[in-house]
C-alpha positions in Angstrom: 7.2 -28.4 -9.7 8.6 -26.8 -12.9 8.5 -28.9 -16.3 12.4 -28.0 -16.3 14.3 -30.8 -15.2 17.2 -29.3 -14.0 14.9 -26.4 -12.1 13.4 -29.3 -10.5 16.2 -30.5 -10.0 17.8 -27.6 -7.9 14.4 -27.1 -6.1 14.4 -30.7 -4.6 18.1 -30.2 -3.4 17.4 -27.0 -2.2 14.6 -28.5 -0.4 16.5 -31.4 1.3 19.0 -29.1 2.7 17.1 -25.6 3.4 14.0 -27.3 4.6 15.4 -30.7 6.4 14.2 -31.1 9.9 17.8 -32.1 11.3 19.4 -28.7 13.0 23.2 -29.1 12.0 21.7 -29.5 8.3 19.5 -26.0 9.0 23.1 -24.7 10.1 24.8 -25.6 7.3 22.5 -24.2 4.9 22.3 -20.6 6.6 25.6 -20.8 6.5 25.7 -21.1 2.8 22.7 -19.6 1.1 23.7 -16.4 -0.6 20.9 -13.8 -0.5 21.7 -12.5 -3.7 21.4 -15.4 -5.8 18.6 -16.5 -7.8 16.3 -18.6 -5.4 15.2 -22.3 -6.4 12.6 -22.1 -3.8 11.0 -18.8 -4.5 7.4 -20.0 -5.1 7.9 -23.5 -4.1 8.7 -24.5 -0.8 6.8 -26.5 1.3 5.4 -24.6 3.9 4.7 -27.7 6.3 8.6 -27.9 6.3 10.8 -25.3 8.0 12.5 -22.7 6.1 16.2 -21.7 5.6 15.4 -17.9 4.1 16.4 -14.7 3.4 14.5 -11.1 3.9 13.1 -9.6 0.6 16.6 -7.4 0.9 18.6 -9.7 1.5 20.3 -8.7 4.1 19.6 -11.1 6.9 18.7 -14.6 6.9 16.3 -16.5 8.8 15.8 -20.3 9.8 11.8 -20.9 9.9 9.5 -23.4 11.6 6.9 -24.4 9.7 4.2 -21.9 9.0 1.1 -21.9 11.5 -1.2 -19.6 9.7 -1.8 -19.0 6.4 -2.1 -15.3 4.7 -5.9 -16.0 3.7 -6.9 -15.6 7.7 -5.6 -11.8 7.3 -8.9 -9.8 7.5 -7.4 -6.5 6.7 -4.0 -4.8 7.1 -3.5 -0.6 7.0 -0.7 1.5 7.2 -1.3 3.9 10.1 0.3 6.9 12.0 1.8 5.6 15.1 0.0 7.5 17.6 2.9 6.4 20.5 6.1 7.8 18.5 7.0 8.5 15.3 6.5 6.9 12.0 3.4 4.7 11.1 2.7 1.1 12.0 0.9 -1.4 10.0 -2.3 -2.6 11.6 -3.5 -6.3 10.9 -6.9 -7.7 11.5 -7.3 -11.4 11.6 -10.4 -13.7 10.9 -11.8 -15.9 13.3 -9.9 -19.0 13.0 -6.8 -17.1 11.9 -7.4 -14.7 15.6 -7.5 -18.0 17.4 -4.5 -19.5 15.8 -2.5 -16.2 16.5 -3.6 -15.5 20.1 -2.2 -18.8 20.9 1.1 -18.2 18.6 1.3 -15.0 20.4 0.9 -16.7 24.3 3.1 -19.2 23.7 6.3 -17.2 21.9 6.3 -14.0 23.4 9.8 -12.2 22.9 10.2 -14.5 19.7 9.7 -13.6 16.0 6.6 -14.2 14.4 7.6 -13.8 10.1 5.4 -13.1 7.5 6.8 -14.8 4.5 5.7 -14.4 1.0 6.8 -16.9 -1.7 9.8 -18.0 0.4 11.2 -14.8 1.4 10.5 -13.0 4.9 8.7 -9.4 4.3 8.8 -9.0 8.4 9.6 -10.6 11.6 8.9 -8.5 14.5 9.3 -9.3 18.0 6.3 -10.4 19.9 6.3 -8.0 23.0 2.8 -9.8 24.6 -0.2 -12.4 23.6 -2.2 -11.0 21.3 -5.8 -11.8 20.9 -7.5 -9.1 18.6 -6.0 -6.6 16.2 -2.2 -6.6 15.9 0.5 -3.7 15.3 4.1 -4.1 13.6 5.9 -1.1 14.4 9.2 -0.5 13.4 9.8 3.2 12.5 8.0 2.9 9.2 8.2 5.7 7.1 4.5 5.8 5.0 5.6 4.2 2.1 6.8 1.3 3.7 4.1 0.9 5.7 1.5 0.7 3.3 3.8 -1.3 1.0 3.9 -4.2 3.8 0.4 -3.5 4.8 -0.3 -4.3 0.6 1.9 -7.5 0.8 0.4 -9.0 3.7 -3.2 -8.0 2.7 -2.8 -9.2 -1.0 0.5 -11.3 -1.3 -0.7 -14.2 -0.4 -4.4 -14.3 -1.1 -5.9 -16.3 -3.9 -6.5 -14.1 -6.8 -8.2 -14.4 -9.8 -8.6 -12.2 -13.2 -10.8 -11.9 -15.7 -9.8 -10.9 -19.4 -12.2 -7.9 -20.8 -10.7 -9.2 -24.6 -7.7 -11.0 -25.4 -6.8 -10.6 -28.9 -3.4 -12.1 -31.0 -3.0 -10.5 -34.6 0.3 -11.0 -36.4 2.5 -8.6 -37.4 1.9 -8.8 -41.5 -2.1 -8.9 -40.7 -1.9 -6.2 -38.2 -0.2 -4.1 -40.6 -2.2 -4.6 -43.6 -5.6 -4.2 -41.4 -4.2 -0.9 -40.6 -2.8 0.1 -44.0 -6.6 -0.7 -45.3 -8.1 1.7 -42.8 -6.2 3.9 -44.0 -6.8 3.8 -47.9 -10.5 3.7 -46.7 -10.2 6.8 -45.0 -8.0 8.2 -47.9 -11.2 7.0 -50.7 -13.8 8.6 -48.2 -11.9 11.7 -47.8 -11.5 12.2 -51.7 -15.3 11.9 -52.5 -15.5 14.3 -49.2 -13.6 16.4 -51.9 -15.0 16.2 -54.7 -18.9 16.4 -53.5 -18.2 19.4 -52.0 -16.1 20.7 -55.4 -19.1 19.6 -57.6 -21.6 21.2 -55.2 -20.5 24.1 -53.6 -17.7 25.3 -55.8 -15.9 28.2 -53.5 -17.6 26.7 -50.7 -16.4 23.5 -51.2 -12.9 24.6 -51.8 -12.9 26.0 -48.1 -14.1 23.1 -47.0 -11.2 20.8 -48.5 -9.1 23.6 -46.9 -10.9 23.2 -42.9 -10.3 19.1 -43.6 -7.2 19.6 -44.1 -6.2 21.6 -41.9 -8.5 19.6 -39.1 -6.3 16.8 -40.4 -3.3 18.3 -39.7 -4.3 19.5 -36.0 -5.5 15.9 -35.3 -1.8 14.5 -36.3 0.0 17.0 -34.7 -2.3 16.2 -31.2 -1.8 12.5 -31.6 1.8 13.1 -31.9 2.0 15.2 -28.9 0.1 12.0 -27.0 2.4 9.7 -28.2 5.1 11.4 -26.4 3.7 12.0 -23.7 1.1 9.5 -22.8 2.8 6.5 -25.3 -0.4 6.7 -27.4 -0.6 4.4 -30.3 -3.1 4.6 -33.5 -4.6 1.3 -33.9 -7.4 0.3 -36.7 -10.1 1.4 -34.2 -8.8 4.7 -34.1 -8.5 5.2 -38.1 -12.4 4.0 -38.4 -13.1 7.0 -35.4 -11.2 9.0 -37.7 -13.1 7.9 -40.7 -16.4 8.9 -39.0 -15.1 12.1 -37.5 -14.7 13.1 -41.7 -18.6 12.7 -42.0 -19.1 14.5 -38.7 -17.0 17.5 -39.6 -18.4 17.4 -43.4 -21.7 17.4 -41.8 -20.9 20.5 -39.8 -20.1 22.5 -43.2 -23.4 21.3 -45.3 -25.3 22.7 -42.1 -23.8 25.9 -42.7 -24.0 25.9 -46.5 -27.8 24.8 -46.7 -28.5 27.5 -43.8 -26.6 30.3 -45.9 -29.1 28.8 -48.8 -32.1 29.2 -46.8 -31.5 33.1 -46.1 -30.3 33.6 -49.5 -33.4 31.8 -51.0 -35.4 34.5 -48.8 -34.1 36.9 -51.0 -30.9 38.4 -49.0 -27.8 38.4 -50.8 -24.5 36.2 -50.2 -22.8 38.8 -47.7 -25.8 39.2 -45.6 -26.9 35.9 -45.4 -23.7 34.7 -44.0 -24.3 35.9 -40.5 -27.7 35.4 -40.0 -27.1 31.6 -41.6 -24.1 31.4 -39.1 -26.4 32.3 -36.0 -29.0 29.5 -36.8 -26.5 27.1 -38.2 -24.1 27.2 -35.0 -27.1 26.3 -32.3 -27.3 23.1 -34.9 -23.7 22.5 -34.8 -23.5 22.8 -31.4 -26.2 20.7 -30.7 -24.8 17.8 -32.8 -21.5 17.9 -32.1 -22.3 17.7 -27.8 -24.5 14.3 -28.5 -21.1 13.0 -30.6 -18.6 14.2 -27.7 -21.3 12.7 -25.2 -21.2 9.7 -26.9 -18.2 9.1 -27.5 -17.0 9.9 -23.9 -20.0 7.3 -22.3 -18.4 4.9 -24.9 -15.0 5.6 -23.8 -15.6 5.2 -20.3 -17.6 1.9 -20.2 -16.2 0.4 -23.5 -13.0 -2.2 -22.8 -9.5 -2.5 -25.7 -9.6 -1.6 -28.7 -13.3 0.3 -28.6 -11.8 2.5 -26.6 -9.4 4.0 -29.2 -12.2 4.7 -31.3 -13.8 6.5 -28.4 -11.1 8.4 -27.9 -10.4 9.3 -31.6 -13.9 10.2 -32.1 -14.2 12.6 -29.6 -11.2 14.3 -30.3 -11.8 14.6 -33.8 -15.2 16.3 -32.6 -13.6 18.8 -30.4 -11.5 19.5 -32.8 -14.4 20.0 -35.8 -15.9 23.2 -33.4 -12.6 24.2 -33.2 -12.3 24.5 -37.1 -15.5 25.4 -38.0 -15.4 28.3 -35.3 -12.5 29.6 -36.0 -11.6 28.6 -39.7 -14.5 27.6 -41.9 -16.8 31.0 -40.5 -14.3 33.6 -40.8 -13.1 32.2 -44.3 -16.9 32.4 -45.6 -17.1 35.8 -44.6 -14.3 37.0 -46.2 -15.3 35.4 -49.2 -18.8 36.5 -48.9 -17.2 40.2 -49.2 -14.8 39.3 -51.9 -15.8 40.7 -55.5 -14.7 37.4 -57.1 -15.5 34.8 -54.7 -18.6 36.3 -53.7 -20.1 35.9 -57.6 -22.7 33.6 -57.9 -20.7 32.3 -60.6 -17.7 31.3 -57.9 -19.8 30.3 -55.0 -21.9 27.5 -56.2 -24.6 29.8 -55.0 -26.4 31.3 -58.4 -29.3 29.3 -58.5 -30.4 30.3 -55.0 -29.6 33.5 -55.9 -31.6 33.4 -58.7 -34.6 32.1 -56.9 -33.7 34.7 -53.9 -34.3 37.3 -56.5 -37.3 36.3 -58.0 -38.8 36.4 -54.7 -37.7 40.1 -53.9 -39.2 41.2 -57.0 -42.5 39.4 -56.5 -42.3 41.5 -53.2 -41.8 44.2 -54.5 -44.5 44.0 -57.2 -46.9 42.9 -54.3 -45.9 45.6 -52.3 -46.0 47.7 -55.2 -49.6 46.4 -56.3 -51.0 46.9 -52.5 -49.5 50.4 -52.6 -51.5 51.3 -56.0 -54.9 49.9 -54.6 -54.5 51.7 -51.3 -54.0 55.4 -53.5 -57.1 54.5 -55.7 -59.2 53.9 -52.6 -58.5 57.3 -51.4 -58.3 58.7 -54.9 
């Protein structure tokens, strides 16, 4: 019974007159219960008690005995294809008890109506056509939706369910906004020493690297705004922290290039043709990286429950998107600049003191080559 008093009220009226035991009074309340109106009993009827109702379209109304067999004794309940005519049927299964309790129903009201009722409204009465003592059919010229909606109701309607809450969470509005405003200033702080670590050591480099942020930042925003229109996806403060690891990801992908352009250039190649041979080894490395993040983060997505799942999500699409840049931004930028006059100085690219080293070593080739070449001439001299 509702903690309302005048709901309780209206349910124990409704009760005395819908669900009295005296005929005339069952007359008199078919007579006046309007199918359209809000329902006092819906949920709270006494199902010991007959039943003045309506069906759930409120089109005809019903006077009940009290109910025999409760939904709990349906085994199982499937929309099928009637294989005697057209349309499907809804086949029910019933338990033991509940088989018992309905084969005697059955025998003792054939050409009655047997309803199925589900918090005081009838979902179907067929006729009885014979007892029944195994598995039952309601036909009706069902179309397949509304067989397997009925077959749903009387499978699940009435059946005791329970559920479990992965996480339940309640943040207010002001806390939920200033937890999300500090992700974001974090991200914003990590992004500008990002900047300027890649200013400070790469020079040229590093200013093509700002340039692939930012433009992986812009890709990312216009996707997410794309999902949120189509899909109703929402940033939370998960998905700025998968954001704010995505920038180390994709920071990381640049420094494997750069040191692998170092390594060739310390061998003593020059910027231009270090910058595919460093791009060969340093994409197998990316690659390689970036799969176990994706991987990750998908395994994570899939198994994880609320909000870890937006970080999941974030994470890997920040990492699809970081080949995406890297392969077609970041490379073909360092190769133009690796042909450029200017950009391609050692002065410019942050890359003089390799250079320097690069060409120390192809001299002491050269002199070693050089020297073996002398002692070979003197030998045959």
């Amino acid at each position: 019974t509702p903690a309302d008093p005048a709901a309780a009220a209206a349910i124990t009226q409704a009760r005395e007159t819908r669900q009295s035991t005296d005929p005339a009074v069952q007359q008199q309340a078919l007579l006046a219960l309007d199918c359209s109106a809000n329902d006092p009993l819906r949920g709270y009827d006494d199902p010991t008690r007959p039943l003045v109702a309506c069906d759930q379209d409120g089109t005809a109304k019903y006077v009940l005995g009290p109910a025999f067999l409760e939904g709990t004794q349906i085994d199982s309940a499937s929309a099928q294809q009637n294989q005697q005519g057209a349309g499907y049927v809804v086949s029910l299964t019933f338990k033991s008890e509940g088989a018992a309790i309905w084969g005697e129903y059955t025998s003792q009201n054939v050409g009655k109506n047997a309803a199925f009722v589900l918090d005081g409204e009838v979902v179907s009465a067929p006729t009885i056509n014979s007892a029944i003592y195994g598995p039952t059919e309601i036909s009706g010229q069902f179309s397949q939706a509304e067989a397997q909606d009925l077959a749903g109701v009387l499978r699940y309607g009435s059946l005791p369910l329970s559920f479990e809450s992965s996480e339940a969470e309640t943040v207010s509005a002001t806390l939920g906004l200033a937890s999300l405003e500090a992700g974001l200033i974090a991200g914003a702080v990590g992004l500008a020493l990002v900047f300027v670590y890649c200013l400070v050591y790469y020079r040229v480099l590093g200013v093509l690297t700002i340039l692939s942020l930012l433009l992986s930042g812009l890709v990312v925003y216009a996707v997410l705004v794309l999902l949120g229109r189509w899909i109703g996806f929402t940033l939370d403060l998960a998905g700025v922290a998968g954001f704010i690891v995505a920038i180390g990801i994709t920071a990381d992908s640049f420094v494997i290039f750069f040191e692998r352009l170092k390594d060739e250039m310390r061998e003593g190649r020059s910027f231009r043709s270090a910058v595919p041979r460093g791009w060969v080894r340093a994409r197998r490395t990316i690659l390689s990286a970036d799969a176990v993040s994706f991987l990750a983060s998908a395994v994570l997505y899939i198994l994880a429950v609320g909000q870890v799942k937006g970080f999941a999500f974030t994470l890997g699409l920040s990492t699809v998107l970081d080949l995406i840049v890297v392969f077609l931004v970041t490379h073909p930028l360092v190769a133009m600049a690796s042909n450029s006059r200017v950009f391609g100085s050692p002065a410019w690219s942050g890359l003089g003191p390799v250079a320097k080293i690069g060409a120390e070593r192809r001299r002491a080739t050269v002199a070693a080559s050089a020297s073996t070449a002398s002692t070979a001439s003197s030998r045959r001299a």
